[in-house]
N, C-alpha and C positions, 0 to 999 in steps of 0.2 A: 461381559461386563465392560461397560466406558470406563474409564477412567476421566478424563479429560473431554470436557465442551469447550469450543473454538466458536465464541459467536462474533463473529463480523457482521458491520452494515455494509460491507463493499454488496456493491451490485455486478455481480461476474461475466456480464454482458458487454457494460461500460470496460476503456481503455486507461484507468486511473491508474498512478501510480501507488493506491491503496490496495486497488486490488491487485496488484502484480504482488505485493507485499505481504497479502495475505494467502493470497497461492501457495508463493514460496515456503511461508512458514509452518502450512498446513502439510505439505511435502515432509517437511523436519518432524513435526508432531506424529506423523504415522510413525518414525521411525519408532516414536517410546512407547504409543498408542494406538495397534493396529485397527482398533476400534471406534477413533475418534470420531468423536462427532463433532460436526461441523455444518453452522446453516449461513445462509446469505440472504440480501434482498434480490426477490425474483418471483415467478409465479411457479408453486409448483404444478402445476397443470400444462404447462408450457416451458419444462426444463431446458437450459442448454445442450447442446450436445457435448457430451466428456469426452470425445475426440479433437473437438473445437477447441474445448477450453484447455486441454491441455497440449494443444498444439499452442496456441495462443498464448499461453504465460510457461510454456518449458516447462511444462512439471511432467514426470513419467507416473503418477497416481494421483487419483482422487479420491478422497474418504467415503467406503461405501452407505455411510450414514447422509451424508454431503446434503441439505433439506433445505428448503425456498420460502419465505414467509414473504407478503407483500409490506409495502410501504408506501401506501398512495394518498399523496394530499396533504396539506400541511399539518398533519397529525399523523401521518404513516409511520414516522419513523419510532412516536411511542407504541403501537397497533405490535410494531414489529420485535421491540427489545421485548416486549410481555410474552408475545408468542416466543421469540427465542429463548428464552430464561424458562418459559413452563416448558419448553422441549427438554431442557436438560435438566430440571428437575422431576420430571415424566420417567428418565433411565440413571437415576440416582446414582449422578456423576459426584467423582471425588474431585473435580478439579474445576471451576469453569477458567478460563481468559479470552478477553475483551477488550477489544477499542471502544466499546460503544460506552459512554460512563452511565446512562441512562437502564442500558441490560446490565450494567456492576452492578447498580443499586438494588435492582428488583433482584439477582441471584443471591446478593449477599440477603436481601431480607427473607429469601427462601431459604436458609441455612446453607446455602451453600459454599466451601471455600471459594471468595475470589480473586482473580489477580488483576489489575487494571492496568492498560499499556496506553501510556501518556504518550501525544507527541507534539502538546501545544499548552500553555497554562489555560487553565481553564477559564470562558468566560459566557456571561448573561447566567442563564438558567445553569450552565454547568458548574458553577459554583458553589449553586445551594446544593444540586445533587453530589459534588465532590466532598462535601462537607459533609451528607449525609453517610455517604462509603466509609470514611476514613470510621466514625460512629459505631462502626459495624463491627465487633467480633470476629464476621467472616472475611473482613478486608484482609488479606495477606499478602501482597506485595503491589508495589506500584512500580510499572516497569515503563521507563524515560529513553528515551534517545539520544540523550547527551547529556553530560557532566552539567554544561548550561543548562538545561532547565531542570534540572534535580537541584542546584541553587538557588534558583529562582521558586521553586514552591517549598522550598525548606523555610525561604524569606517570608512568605505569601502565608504558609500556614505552619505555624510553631508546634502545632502538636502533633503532627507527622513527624514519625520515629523513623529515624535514620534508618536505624537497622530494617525498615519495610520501602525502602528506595532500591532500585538494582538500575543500572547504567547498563542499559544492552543499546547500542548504536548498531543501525539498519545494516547487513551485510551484504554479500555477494553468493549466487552459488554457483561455488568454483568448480561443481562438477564438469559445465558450462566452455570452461576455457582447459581445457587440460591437452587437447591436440591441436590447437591454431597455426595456420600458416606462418610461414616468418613475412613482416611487410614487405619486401618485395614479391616474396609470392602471392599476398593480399593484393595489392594494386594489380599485376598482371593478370592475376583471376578476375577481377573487377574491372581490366579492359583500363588503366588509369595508365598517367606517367607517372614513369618511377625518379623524376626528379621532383613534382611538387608535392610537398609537402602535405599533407591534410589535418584541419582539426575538426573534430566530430565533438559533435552536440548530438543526447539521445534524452529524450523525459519531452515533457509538456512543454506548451507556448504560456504560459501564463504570465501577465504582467510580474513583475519581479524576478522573475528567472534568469536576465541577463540577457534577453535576446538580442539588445541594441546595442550590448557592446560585442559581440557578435559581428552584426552589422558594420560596426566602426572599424573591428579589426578587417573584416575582407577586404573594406575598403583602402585600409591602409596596409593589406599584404597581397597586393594580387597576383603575384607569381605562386598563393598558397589555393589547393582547393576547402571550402567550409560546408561540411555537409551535418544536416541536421533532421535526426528521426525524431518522430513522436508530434505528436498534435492531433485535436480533430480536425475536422475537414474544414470547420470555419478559421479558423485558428489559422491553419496552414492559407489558404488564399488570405485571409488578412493580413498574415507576413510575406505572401508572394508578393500581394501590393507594392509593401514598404519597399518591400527588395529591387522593385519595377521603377518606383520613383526614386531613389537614390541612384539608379542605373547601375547597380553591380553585377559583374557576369561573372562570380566565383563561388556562387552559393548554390549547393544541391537542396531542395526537399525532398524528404520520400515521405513524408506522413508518417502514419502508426504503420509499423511493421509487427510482427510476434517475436514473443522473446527467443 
């Protein structure tokens, strides 16, 4: 027996901080639900390998239901929530949860309880379908990632009922850090001086992220080293550029590394 559907549109291929997110979470869910079922965007004809993926995002299990629907084209990603939502109405699940609000809509008009995990107000077409969720019987919780934006849609829509809000903010798994070196053993392992300093930057390059002050800081501590993981490969030589013409020699890249 399922209990619980986990439908993501992370694509488990890609280096998103979405899909690291949903790894993780999916990790937590086996604990209450050895059964869980869980799909993504991908082909199943051409799965990843679960040695890969769980070298790749730190997780020690993958849900042996774990199932691949495509998403291809500017229509794929509805192709996809239909197919994930009739998966988990297929093994007459008592639970679903979802980032995707498009797979809310279609689970909750199949009877089925759902829960919808917010991490941005809803906008364009996701608002008529938000509207249409909350309509639903089967809507049963709306889970936000911050106190902020559980304000902000209490504003936006008056008839979302408190009591179907829960404030779960994005965590860590501490399993992760439980033996770490002490920093001076971290630099010596790492061939580093143990007099400068370092500050690490780890996630995406995306505009907004702060990269440039980043940037400004190396430039104004260069007795410190600035080392920064995570980015794709364009990503990364567009900010080696920046880094080339400012002339800073205090900046590491390593790109995407696994968790």
């Amino acid at each position: 027996m399922v209990d619980i559907a986990f439908l993501t549109a992370s694509d488990l291929r890609n280096t998103t901080a979405n899909s690291m997110q949903v790894m993780k979470m999916a990790q937590s869910l086996l604990t209450h639900d050895p059964n869980l079922l869980m799909t993504a965007i991908g082909d199943e004809t051409n799965r990843p390998n679960c040695s890969e993926l769980q070298k790749r995002y730190g997780v020690t299990k993958l849900p042996d239901t774990l199932s691949f629907w495509r998403a291809r084209g500017r229509l794929g990603i509805y192709s996809y929530n239909l197919n994930a939502a009739l998966a988990a109405r297929k093994v007459s699940v008592n639970l679903v949860l979802t980032r995707s609000i498009g797979a809310a809509v279609i689970t909750a008009r199949l009877n089925l309880p759902t829960i919808y995990e917010c991490h941005a107000p809803p906008s364009g077409l996701e608002r008529y379908f938000f509207m249409n969720l909350m309509r639903s019987k089967n809507f049963k919780r709306l889970v936000v990632v911050s106190s902020a934006l559980s304000e902000i849609l209490k504003n936006r829509y008056p008839n979302l009922k408190h009591n179907q809000i829960v404030v779960a903010h994005d965590g860590v798994d501490l399993s992760q850090f439980k033996s770490l070196p002490s920093v001076e053993e971290a630099k010596m392992m790492g061939g580093r001086s143990l007099a400068r300093p370092i500050a690490g930057y780890a996630g995406h390059l995306y505009n907004g992220r702060g990269i440039e002050l980043i940037l400004d800081c190396a430039e104004s501590l260069p007795h410190w080293d600035f080392l920064i993981v995570g980015g794709t490969h364009d990503a990364v030589a567009h900010l080696r550029s920046a880094i080339q013409a400012r002339d800073v020699h205090n900046i590491e890249l390593l790109g995407f590394v696994n968790n």
